[in-house]
PDB file of N, CA, C and O in Angstrom:
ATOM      1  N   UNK A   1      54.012 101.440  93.487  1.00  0.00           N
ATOM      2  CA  UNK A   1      55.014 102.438  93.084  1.00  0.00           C
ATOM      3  C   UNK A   1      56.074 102.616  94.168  1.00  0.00           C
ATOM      4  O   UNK A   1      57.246 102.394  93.865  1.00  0.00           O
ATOM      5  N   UNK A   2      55.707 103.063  95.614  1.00  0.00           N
ATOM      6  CA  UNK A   2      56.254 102.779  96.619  1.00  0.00           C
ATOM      7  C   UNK A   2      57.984 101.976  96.504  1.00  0.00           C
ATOM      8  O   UNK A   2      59.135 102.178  96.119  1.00  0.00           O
ATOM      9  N   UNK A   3      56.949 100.819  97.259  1.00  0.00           N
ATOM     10  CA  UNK A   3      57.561  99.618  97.292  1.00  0.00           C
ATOM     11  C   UNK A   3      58.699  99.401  96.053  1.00  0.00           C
ATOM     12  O   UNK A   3      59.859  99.132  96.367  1.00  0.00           O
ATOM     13  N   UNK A   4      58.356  99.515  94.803  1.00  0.00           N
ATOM     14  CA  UNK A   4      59.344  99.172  94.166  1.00  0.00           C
ATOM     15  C   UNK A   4      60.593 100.063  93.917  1.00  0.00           C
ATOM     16  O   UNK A   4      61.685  99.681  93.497  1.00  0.00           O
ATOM     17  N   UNK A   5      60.082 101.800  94.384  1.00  0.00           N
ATOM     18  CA  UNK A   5      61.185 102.156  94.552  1.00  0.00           C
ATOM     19  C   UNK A   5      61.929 102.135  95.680  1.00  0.00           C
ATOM     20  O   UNK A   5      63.146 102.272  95.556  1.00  0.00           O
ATOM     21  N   UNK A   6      61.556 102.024  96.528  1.00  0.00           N
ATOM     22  CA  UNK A   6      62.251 100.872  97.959  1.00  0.00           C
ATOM     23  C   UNK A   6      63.343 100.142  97.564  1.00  0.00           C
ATOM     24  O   UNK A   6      64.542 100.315  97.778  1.00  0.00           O
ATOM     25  N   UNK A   7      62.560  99.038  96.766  1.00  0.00           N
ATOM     26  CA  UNK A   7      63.176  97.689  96.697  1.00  0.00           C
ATOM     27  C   UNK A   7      65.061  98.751  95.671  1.00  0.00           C
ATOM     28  O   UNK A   7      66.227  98.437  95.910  1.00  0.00           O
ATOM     29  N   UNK A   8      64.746  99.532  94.980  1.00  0.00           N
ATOM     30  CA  UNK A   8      65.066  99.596  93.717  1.00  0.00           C
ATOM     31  C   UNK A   8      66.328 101.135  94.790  1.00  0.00           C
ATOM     32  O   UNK A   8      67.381 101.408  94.214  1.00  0.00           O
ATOM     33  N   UNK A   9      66.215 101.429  95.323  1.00  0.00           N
ATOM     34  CA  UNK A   9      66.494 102.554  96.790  1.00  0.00           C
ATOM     35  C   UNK A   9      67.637 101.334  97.847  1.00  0.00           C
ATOM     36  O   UNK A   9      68.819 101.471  98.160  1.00  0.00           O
ATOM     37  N   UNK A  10      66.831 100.402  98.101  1.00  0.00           N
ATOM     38  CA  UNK A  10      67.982  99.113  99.663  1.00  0.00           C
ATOM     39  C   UNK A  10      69.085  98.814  98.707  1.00  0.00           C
ATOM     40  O   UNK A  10      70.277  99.057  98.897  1.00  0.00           O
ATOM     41  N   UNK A  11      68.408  98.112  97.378  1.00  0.00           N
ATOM     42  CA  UNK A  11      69.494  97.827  96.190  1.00  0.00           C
ATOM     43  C   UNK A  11      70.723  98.563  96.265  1.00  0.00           C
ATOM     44  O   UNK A  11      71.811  98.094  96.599  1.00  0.00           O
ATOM     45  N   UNK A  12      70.479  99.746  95.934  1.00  0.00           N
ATOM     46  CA  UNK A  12      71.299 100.107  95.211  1.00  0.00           C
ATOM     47  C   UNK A  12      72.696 100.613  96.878  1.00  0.00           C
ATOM     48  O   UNK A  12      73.911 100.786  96.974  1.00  0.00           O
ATOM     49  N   UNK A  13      71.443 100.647  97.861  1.00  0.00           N
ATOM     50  CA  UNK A  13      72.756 100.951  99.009  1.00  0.00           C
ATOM     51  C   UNK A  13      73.382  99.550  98.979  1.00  0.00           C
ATOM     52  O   UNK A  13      74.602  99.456  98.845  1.00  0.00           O
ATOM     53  N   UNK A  14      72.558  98.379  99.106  1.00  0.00           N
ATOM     54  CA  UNK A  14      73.364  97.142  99.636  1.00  0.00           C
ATOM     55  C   UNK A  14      75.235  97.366  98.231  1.00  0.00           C
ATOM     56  O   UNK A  14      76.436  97.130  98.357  1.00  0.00           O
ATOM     57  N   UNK A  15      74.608  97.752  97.455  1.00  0.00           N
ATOM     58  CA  UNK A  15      75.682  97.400  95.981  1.00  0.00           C
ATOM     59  C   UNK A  15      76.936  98.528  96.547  1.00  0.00           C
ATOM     60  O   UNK A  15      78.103  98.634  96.171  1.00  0.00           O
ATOM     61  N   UNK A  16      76.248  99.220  97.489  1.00  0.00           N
ATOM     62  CA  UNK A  16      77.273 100.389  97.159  1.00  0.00           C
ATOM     63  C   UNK A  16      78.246  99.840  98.641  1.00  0.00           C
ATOM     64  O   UNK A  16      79.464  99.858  98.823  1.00  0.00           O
ATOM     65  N   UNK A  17      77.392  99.487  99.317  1.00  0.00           N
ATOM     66  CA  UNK A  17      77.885  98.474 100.455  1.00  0.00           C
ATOM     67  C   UNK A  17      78.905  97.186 100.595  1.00  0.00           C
ATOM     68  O   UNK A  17      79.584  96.707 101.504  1.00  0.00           O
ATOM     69  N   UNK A  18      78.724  96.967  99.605  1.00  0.00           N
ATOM     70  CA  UNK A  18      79.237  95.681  99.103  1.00  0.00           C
ATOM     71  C   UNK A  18      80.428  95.829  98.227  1.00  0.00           C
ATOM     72  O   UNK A  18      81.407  95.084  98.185  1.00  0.00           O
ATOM     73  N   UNK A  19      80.141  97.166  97.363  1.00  0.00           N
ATOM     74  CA  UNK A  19      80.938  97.773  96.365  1.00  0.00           C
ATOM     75  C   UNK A  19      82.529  98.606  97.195  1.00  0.00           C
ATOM     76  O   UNK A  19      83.699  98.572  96.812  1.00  0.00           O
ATOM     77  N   UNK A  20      82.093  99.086  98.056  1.00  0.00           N
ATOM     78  CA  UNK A  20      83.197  99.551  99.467  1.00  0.00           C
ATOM     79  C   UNK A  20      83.804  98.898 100.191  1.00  0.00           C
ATOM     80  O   UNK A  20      84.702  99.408 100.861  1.00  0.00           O
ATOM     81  N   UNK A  21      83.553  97.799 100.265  1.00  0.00           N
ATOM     82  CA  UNK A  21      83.875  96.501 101.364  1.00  0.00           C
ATOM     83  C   UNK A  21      85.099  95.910 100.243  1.00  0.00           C
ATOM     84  O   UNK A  21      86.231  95.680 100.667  1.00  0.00           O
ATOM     85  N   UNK A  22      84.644  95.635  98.373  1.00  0.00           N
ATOM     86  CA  UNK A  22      85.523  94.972  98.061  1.00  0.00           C
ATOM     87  C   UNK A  22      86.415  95.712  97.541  1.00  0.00           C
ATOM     88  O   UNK A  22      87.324  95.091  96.989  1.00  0.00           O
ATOM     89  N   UNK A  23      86.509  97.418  97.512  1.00  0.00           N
ATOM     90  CA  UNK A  23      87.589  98.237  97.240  1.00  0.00           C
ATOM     91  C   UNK A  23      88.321  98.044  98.708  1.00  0.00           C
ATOM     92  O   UNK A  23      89.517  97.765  98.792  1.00  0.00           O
ATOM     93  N   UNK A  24      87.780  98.157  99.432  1.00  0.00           N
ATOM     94  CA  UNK A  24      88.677  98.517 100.443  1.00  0.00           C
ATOM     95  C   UNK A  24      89.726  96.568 101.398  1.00  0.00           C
ATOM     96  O   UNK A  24      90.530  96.407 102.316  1.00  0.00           O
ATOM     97  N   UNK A  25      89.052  95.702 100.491  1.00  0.00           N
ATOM     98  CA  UNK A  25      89.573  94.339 100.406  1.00  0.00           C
ATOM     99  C   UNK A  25      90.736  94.804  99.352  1.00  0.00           C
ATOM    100  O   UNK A  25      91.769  95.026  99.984  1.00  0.00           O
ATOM    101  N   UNK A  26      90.891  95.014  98.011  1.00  0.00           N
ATOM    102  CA  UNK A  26      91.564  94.790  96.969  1.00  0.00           C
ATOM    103  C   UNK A  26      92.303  95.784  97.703  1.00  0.00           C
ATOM    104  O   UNK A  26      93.075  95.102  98.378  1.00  0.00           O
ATOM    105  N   UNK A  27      92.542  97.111  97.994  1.00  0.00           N
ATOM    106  CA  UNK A  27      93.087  97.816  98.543  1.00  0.00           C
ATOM    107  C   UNK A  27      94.326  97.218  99.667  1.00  0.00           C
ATOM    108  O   UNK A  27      95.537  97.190  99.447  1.00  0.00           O
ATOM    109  N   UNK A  28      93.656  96.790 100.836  1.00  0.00           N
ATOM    110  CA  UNK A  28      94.690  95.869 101.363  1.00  0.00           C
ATOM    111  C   UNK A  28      95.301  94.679 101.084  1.00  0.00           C
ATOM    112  O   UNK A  28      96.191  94.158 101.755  1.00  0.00           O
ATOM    113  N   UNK A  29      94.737  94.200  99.943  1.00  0.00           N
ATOM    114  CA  UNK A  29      95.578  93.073  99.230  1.00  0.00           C
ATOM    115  C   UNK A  29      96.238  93.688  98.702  1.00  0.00           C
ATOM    116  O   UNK A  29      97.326  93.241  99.066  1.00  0.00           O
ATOM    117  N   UNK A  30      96.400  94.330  98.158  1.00  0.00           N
ATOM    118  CA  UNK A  30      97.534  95.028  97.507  1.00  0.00           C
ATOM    119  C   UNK A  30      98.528  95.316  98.521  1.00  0.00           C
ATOM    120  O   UNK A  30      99.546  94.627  98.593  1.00  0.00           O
ATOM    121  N   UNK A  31      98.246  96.580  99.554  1.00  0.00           N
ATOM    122  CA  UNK A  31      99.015  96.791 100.231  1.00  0.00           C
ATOM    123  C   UNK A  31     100.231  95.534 100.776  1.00  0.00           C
ATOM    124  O   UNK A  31     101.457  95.640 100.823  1.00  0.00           O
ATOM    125  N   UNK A  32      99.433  94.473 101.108  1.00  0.00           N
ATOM    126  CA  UNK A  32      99.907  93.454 102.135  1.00  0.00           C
ATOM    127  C   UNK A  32     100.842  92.805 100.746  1.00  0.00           C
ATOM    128  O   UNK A  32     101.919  92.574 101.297  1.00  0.00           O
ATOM    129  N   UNK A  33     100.970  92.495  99.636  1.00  0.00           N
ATOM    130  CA  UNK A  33     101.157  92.166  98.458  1.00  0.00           C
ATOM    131  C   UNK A  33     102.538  92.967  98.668  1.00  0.00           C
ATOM    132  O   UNK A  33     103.524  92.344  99.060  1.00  0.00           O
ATOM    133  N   UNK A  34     102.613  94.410  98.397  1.00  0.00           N
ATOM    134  CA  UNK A  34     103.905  95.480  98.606  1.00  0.00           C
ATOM    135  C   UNK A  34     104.455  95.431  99.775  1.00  0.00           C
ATOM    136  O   UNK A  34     105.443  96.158  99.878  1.00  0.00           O
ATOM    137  N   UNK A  35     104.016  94.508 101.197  1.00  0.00           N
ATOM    138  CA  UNK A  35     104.450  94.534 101.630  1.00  0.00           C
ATOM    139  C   UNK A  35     105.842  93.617 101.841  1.00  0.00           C
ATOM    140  O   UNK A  35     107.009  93.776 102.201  1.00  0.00           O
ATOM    141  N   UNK A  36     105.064  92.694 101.441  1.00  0.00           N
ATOM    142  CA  UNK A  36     105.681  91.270 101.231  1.00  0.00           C
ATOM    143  C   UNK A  36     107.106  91.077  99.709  1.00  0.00           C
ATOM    144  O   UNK A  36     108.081  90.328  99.645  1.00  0.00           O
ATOM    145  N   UNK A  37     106.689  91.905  98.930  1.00  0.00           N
ATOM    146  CA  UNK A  37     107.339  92.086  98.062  1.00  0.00           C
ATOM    147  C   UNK A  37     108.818  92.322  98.633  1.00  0.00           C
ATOM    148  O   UNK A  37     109.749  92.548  97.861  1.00  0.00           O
TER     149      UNK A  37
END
């Protein structure tokens, strides 16, 4: 029971981890995009 809510708990940070990294990528692509414009 543990363990799988662990597994089911790292998940969901790694996603949210991962999920922040590529807003804050698309974010400066954009920017750099308006900049260039």
């Amino acid at each position: 029971m543990m363990s799988k809510i662990h597994k089911i708990f790292f998940n969901n940070i790694k996603k949210s981890i991962y999920g922040s990294k590529n807003k804050y990528f698309i974010t400066l692509k954009m920017l750099i995009n308006n900049l260039f414009i």
